[in-house]
ROTOR-985696 format. One record per residue (C-alpha): x, y, z; residue in three letters. Coordinates in steps of 0.25 Angstrom, whole numbers, padded with zeros to 4 digits, always signed. Layout:
<recs>
XYZALA/...
</recs>
This chain:
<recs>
+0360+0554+0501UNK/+0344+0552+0500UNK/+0342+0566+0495UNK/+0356+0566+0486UNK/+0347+0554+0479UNK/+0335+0560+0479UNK/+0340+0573+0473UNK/+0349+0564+0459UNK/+0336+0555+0457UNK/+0325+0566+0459UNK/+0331+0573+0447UNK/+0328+0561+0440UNK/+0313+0555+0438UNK/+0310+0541+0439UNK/+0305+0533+0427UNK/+0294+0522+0428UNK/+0296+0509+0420UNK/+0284+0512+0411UNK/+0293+0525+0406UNK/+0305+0516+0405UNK/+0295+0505+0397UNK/+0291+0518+0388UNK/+0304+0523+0385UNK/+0308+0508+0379UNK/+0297+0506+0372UNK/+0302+0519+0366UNK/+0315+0514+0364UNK/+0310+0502+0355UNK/+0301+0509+0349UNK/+0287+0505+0353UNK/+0294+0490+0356UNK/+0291+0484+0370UNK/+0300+0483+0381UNK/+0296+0469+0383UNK/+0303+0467+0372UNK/+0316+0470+0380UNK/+0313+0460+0391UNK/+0322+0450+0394UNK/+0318+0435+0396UNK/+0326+0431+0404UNK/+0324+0414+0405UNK/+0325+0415+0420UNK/+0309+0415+0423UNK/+0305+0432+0421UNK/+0310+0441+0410UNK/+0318+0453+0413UNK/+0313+0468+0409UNK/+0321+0478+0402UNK/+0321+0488+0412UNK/+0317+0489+0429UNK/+0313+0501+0436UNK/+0311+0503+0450UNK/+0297+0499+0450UNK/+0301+0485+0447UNK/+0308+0483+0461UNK/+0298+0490+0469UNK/+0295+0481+0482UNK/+0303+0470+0477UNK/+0308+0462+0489UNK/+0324+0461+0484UNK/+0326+0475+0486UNK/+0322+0476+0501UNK/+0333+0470+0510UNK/+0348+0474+0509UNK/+0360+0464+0510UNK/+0363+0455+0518UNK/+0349+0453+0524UNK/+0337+0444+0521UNK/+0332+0439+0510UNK/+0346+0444+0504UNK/+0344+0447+0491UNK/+0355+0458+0492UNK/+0365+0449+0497UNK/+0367+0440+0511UNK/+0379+0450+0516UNK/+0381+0464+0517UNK/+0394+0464+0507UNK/+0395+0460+0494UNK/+0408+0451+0495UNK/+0409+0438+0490UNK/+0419+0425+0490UNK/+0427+0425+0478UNK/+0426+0409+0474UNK/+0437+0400+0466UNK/+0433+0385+0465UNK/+0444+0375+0465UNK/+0442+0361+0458UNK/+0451+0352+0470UNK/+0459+0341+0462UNK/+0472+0343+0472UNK/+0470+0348+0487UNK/+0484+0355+0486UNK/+0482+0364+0473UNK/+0468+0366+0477UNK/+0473+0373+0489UNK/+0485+0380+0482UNK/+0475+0386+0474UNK/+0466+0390+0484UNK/+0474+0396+0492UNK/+0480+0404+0479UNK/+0465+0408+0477UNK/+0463+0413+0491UNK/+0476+0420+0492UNK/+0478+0426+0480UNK/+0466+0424+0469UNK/+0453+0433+0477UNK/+0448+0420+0481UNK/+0438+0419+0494UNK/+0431+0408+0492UNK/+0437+0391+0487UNK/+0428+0382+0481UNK/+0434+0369+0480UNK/+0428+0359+0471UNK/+0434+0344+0477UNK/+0429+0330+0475UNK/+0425+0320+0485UNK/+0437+0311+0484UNK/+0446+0324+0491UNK/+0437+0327+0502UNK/+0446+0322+0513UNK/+0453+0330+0526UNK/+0466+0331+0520UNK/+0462+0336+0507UNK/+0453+0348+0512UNK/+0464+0351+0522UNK/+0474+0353+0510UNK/+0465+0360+0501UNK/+0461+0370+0511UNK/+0476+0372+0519UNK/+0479+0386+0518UNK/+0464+0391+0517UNK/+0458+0399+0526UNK/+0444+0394+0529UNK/+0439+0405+0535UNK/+0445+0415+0525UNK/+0440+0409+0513UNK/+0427+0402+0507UNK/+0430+0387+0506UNK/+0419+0379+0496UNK/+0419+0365+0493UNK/+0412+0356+0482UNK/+0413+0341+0485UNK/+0406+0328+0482UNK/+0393+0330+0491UNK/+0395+0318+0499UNK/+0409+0323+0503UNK/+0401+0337+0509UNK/+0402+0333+0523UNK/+0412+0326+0524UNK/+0419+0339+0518UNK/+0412+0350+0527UNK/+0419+0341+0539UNK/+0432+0341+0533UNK/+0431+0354+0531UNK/+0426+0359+0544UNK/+0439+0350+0551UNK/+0448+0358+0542UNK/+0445+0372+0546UNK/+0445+0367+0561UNK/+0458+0362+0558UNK/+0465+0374+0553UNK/+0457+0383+0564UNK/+0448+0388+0556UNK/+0435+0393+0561UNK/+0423+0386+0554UNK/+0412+0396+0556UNK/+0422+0407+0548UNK/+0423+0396+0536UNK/+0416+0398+0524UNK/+0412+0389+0512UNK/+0403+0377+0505UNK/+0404+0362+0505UNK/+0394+0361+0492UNK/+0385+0352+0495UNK/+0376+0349+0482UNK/+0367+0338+0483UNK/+0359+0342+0471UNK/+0372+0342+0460UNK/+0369+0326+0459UNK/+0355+0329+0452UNK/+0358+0342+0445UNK/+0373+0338+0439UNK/+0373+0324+0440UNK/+0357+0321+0436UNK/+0357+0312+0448UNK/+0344+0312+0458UNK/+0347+0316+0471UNK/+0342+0306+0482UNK/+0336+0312+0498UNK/+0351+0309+0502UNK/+0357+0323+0499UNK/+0349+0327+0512UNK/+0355+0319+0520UNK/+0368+0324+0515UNK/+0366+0338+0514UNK/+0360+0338+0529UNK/+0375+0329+0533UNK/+0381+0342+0524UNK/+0374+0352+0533UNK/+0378+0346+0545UNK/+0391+0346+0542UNK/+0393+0361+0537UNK/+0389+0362+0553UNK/+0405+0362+0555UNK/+0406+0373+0544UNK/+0396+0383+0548UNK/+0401+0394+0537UNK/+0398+0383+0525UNK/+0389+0380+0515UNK/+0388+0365+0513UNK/+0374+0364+0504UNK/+0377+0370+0489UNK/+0366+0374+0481UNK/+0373+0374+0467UNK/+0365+0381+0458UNK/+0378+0384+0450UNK/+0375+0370+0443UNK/+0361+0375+0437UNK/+0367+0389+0433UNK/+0379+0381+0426UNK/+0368+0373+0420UNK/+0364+0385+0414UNK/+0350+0387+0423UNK/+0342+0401+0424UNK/+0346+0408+0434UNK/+0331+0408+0440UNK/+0333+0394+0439UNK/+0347+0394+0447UNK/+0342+0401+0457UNK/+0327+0393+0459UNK/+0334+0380+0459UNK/+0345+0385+0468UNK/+0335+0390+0477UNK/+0326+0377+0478UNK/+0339+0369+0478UNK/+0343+0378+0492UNK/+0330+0375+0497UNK/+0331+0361+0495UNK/+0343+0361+0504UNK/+0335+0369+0515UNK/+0323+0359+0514UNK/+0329+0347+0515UNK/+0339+0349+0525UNK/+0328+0355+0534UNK/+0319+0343+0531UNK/+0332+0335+0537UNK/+0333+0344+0549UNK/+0344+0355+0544UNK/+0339+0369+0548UNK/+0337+0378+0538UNK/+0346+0389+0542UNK/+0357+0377+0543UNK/+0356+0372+0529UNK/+0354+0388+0523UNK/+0366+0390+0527UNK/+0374+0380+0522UNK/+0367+0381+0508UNK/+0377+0388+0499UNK/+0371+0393+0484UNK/+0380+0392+0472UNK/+0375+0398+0459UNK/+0378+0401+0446UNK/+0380+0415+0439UNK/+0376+0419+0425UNK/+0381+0429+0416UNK/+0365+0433+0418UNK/+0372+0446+0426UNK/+0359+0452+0431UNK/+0351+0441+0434UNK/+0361+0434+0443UNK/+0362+0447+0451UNK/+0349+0444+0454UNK/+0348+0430+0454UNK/+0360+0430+0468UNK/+0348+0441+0474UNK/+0337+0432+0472UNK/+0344+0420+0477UNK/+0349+0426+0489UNK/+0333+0431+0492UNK/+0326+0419+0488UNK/+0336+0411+0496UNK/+0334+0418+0507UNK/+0318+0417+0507UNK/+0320+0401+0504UNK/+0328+0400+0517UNK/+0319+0410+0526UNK/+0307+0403+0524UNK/+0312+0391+0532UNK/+0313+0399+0543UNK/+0329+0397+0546UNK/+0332+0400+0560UNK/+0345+0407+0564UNK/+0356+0398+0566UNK/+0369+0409+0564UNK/+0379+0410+0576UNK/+0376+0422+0584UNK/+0378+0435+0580UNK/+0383+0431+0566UNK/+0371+0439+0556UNK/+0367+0448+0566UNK/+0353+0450+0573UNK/+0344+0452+0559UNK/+0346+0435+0555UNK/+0332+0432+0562UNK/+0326+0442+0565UNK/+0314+0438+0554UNK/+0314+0425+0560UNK/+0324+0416+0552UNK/+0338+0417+0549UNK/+0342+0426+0537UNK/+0357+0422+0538UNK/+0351+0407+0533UNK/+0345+0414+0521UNK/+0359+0420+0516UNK/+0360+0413+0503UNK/+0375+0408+0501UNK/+0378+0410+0487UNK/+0391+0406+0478UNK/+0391+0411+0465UNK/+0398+0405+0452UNK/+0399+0409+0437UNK/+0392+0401+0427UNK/+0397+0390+0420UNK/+0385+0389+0410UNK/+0389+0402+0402UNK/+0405+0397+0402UNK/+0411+0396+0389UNK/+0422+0389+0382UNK/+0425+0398+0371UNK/+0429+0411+0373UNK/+0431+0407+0387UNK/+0434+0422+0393UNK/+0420+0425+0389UNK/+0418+0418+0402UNK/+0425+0428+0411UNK/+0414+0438+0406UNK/+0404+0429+0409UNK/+0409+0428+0424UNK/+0411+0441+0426UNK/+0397+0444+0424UNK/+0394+0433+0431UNK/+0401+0435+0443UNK/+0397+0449+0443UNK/+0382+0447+0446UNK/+0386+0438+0456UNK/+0394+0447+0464UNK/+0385+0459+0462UNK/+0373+0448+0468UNK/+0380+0445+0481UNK/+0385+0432+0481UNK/+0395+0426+0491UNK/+0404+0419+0483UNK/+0406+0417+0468UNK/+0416+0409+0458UNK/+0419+0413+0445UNK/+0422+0403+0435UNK/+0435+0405+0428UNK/+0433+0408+0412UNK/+0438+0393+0406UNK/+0429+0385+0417UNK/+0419+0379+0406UNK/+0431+0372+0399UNK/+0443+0371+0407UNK/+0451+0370+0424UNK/+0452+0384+0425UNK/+0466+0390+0425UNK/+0472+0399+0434UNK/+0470+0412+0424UNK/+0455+0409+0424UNK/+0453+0405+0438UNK/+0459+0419+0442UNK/+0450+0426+0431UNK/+0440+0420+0439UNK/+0443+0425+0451UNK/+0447+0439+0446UNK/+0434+0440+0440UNK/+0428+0441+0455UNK/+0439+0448+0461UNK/+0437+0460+0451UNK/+0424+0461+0455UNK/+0428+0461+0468UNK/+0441+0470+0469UNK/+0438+0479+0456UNK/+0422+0480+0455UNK/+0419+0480+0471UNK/+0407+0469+0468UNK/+0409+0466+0481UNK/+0406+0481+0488UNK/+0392+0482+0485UNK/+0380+0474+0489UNK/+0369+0468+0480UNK/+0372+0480+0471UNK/+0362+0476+0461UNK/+0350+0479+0471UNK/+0342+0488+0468UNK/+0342+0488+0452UNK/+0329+0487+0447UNK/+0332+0476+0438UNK/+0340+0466+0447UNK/+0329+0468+0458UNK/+0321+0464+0448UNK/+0330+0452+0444UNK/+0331+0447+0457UNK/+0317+0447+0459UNK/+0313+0439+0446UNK/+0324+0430+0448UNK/+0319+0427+0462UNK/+0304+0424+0458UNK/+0309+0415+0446UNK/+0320+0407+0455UNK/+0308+0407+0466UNK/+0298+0403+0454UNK/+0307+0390+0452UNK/+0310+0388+0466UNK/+0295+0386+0470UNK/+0294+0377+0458UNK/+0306+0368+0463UNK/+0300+0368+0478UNK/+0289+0364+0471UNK/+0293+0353+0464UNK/+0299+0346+0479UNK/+0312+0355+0479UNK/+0326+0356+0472UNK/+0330+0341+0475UNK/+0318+0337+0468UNK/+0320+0344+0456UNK/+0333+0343+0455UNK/+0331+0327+0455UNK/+0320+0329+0445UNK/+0329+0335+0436UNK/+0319+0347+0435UNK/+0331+0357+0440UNK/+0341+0352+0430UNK/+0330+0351+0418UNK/+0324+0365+0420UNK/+0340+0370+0421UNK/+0345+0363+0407UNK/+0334+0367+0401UNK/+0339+0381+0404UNK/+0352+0378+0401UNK/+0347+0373+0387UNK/+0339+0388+0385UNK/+0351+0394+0389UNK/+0358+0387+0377UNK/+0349+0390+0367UNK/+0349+0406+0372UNK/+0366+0405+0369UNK/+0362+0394+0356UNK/+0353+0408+0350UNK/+0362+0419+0356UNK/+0352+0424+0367UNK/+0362+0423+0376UNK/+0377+0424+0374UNK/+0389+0418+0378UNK/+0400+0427+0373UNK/+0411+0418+0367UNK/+0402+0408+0362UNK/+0388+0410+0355UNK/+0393+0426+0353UNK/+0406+0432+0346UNK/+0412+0418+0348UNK/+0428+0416+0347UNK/+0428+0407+0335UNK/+0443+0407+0333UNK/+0444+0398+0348UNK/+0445+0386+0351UNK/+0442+0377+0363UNK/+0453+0366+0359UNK/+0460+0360+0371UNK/+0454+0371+0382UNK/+0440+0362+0384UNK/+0445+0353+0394UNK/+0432+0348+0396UNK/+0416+0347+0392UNK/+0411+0344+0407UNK/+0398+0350+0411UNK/+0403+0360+0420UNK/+0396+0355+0432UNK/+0410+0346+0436UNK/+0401+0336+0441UNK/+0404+0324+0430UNK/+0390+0326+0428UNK/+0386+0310+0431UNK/+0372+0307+0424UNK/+0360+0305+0433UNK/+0346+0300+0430UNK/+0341+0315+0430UNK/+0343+0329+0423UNK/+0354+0336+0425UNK/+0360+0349+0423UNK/+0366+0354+0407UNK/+0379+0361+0411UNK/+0381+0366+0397UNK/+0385+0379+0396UNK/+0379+0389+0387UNK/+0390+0390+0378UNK/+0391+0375+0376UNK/+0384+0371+0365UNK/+0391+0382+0359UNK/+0404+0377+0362UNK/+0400+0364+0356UNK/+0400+0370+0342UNK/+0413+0376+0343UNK/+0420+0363+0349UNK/+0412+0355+0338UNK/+0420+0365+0326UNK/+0433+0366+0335UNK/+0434+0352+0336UNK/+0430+0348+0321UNK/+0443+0356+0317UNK/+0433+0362+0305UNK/+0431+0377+0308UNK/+0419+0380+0298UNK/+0422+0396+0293UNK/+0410+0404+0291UNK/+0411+0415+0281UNK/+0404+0427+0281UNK/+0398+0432+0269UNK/+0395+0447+0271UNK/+0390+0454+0259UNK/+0381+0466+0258UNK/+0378+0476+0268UNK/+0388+0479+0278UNK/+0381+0481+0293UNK/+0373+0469+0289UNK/+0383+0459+0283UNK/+0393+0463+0294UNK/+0384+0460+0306UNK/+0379+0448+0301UNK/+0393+0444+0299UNK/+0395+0447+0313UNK/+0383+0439+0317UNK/+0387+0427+0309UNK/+0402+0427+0312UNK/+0399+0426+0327UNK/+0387+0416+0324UNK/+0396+0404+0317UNK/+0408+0409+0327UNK/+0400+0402+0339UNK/+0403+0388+0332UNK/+0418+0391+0329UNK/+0417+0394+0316UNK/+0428+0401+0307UNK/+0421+0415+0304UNK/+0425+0422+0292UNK/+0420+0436+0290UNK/+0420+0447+0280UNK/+0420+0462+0277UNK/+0410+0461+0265UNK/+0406+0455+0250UNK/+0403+0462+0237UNK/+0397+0449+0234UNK/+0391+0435+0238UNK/+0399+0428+0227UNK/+0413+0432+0235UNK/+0407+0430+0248UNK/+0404+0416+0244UNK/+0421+0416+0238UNK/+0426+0422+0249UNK/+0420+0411+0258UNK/+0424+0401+0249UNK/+0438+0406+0249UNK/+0438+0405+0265UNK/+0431+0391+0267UNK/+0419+0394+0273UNK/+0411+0384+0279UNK/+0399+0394+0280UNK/+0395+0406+0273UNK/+0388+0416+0280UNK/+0381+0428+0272UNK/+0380+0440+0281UNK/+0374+0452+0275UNK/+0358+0462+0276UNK/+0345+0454+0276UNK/+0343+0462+0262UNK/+0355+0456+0254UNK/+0351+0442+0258UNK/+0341+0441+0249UNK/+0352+0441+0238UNK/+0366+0437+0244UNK/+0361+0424+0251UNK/+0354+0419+0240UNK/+0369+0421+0232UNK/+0377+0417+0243UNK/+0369+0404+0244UNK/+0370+0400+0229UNK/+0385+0405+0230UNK/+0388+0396+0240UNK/+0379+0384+0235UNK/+0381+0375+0248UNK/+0396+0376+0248UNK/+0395+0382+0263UNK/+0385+0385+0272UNK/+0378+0399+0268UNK/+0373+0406+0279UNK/+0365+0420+0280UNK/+0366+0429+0293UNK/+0354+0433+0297UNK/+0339+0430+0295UNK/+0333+0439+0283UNK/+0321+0441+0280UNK/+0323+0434+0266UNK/+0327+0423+0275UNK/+0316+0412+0270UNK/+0320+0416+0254UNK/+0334+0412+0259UNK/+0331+0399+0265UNK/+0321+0396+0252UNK/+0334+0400+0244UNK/+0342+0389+0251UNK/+0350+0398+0261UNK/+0348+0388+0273UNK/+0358+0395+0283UNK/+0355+0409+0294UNK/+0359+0414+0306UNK/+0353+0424+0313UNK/+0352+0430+0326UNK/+0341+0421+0328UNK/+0348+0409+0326UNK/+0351+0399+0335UNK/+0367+0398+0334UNK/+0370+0386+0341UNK/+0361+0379+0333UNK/+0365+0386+0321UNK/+0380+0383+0323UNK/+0376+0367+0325UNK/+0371+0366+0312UNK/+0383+0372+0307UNK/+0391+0364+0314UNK/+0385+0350+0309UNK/+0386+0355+0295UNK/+0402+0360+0297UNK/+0408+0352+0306UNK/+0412+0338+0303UNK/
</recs>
């Protein structure tokens, strides 16, 4: 097989990344390839291109999967737990629907989202009846101070029904630190004491995961990803220290901490961000030392063989799809985005993952887009075999490189926590949930200016929909009531949000303002301007009116006249500006808005003309839109 390779490549001679660097600069004639560089908001920028001099000695491509500091994955397969959530409002339907999921929906994994008020015997004995523990991944999300009192519950039930606890697997969501990051309410010294009572009694379920490190509410919240990861990584550590300082091993508390995180459409960078997490994770957990505490003959003779326990450095890891890039409008544009998303998840290596359905961000699911959902990891499964191959990305020259980047900035941030007294501190301080607004706030600003794009909503917008009834409700996503607390807490507005708020602002005002395109003069340019413009005014909901063509100004301005337009927009080549906008403007003396596409170099003659109105692709459109809308809408 060696020489079969030798013989294909050899007839092939390798390039050096300063003959790749010479042929782009080629290609842009004489332009540098920084000018190609991606920055990237997450810590380092991103080149355009990577050789195989980039990974040379890098430490991610050194071990293979399964073993220590498992950057390729903690297991040898690449199978994962298809995961359906279920918001518990009746024990009965909750169950009905459960076991539907696991019988005949792909489902391998519950989540089960209960309040504290029906966490009682009876209640988890008939929302569980017919469910196999052993067979299928149980996860519960309570009110924390129910967790143990749950965990024993639980542990009673399987023993009831003969099943054997050392085969069930699943979470009881402990999350201490939800009060100061979703409710802006200071932790107190307390939560130790609880989460130790927690650990203890996850001792009846060996197989569960009772400490939840949610870093799903920062990437909701619209965090970095290095940020994600940094803060989820100190937030784990937090766990470990204190619980040791109360006298819980380390081993013990590693291997009931269970990592929940976020996934952007960022397809690339979450590959690696998974890979990272699982290496840093594991160096975190080694340099306490853990010693072995697995059940003879469970992992085999290499766990310690380097003097700690490498099974206590398995990361745990649950995956979910963002809710920060969700849109209302154009909602199927959502399954796009979770596809991606669900994608780089899968190739990464995680245990577990949910899909949100499609309509999430506005309304209770339905059945259809629950099964979407599920459908959407099930073709990867059964169609695209994602699960048959192991860390598939390993190896490429610029997800190595990724991976590392991502772990130096997460690391980066990591130190700078520690260093500030830990994740409790920080968290209480409000420095977490300020540094991660202000994120969100960037982020906004790149959709607000069309850096980044949100299909649906800031480009090629349906402007014929309507939200009407369909928008059961504005919460923040976080299903938490978000109570006010003395500190910072986390902005769960979604990309697409302020956005949305134009477009309910014209829907509900029962105006539509029509924009009318005034294309005159030559044809490639007036046509693409149109084009530009028709999908700039579109974001806000507006009427768009376009046309073939004018022979003049004069019937442009009749023909918008004829139609009602609100705004007149004048699309035609920087060159016939100079004479059609300053007609145009005297032809429509006020009457409507008159607005010129594009930013010609005649521009400052215009405005000195009275011409106060442009758009560019260097305009911001959600500001733009705003000031529209003030003017048009009562």
């Amino acid at each position: 097989m060696a020489e079969a390779k030798d013989k294909l490549f050899s007839e092939f001679p390798s390039v050096s990344a300063q003959e790749w660097t010479d042929k782009i600069t080629a290609d842009l004639k004489g332009a540098s390839p920084e000018k190609l560089v991606w920055k990237t908001g997450e810590g380092f920028n991103v080149n355009p291109f990577y050789t195989a001099e980039d990974i040379e000695g890098m430490a991610t491509t050194a071990s293979l999967p399964g073993e220590f500091p498992y950057v390729r994955g903690t297991k040898i397969s690449n199978a994962w737990l298809v995961r359906q959530d279920i918001d518990v409002t009746d024990c009965k339907s909750a169950n009905e629907k459960a076991k539907t999921l696991v019988a005949k929906g792909g489902v391998t994994s519950l989540g089960f989202h209960l309040s504290g008020d029906m966490v009682s015997a009876g209640n988890i004995a008939e929302l569980l009846d017919g469910i196999c523990p052993e067979c299928t991944e149980l996860n519960f999300k309570t009110c924390n101070r129910k967790a143990v009192e749950l965990i024993g519950i639980l542990a009673d039930y399987f023993k009831s029904v003969k099943a054997d606890a050392a085969k069930c697997k699943g979470s009881v969501a402990y999350n201490p630190f939800k009060k100061p990051l979703v409710k802006g309410v200071a932790l107190d010294s307390e939560w130790v004491n609880e989460a130790t009572a927690v650990v203890k009694a996850g001792d009846a379920l060996p197989k569960y995961r009772v400490l939840a490190v949610d870093a799903c509410h920062l990437n909701d919240a619209g965090s970095y990803i290095t940020q994600e990861l940094g803060y989820a990584l100190a937030w784990g550590n937090e766990l470990i220290s204190k619980m040791l300082d109360a006298g819980v091993p380390v081993e013990k508390t590693a291997k009931k901490i269970k990592f929940n995180f976020g996934i952007t459409s960022n397809y690339f960078m979450e590959i690696a961000k998974f890979r990272a997490a699982r290496w840093l994770w594991a160096e975190i957990v080694k340099a306490y030392k853990p010693k072995c505490d697995c059940p003879e003959g469970c992992c085999g003779d290499d766990c310690c063989k380097d003097g700690f326990c490498t099974c206590s450095c398995k990361m745990k890891v649950h995956a979910r799809t963002s809710a920060w890039n969700m849109t209302i409008f154009d909602a199927y544009v959502n399954m796009l985005r979770s596809q991606t998303e669900a994608m780089s998840a899968a190739i990464a290596g995680v245990d577990s993952m949910t899909v949100l359905p499609y309509d999430d961000a506005f309304k209770t699911p339905d059945e259809f887009s629950e099964r979407i959902a599920r459908n959407q990891q099930l073709l990867l499964k059964e169609e695209c075999h994602f699960d048959k191959v192991v860390d598939p990305a390993a190896g490429s020259y610029y997800i190595e490189t990724l991976t590392q980047s991502l772990a130096d900035a997460a690391w980066k941030l990591f130190l700078e926590v520690e260093g500030k007294g830990g994740f409790a501190a920080v968290a209480n301080s409000g420095d977490v949930q300020s540094a991660v607004n202000e994120s969100n706030a960037a982020r906004r600003k790149m959709v607000a200016t069309r850096r980044l794009s949100l299909l649906g909503t800031n480009q090629y917008p349906n402007f014929t929909e309507k939200a009407g009834a369909k928008v059961e409700s504005s919460e923040c996503g976080c299903g938490c009531g978000c109570e006010g607390g003395a500190i910072a807490k986390l902005d769960f507005a979604r990309g697409a949000s302020d956005f949305e708020t134009l477009r309910f602002a014209t829907e509900k005002s029962g105006k539509t303002p029509k924009v009318f395109m005034l294309t005159i003069g030559n044809l490639a340019m007036r046509l693409a301007r149109s084009q530009f413009s028709s999908n700039f005014f579109a974001c806000a909901g507006y009427e768009i009116i376009d046309n073939l063509g004018f022979e003049t100004v004069e019937a442009g301005v009749k023909a918008a006249r004829d139609k009602k337009a609100d705004i007149i927009v004048l699309c035609s080549s920087d060159d016939e500006y100079v004479t059609f906008a300053p007609e145009a403007h005297q032809l429509i003396g006020g009457k409507e808005l008159f607005v010129v596409a594009g930013a010609p170099a005649c521009m400052d003659d215009l405005k000195a003309a009275g011409i106060e109105y442009f758009i560019s692709m260097k305009s911001n459109v959600l500001e733009t839109l705003q000031m529209f809308n003030q003017k048009l809408i009562p």
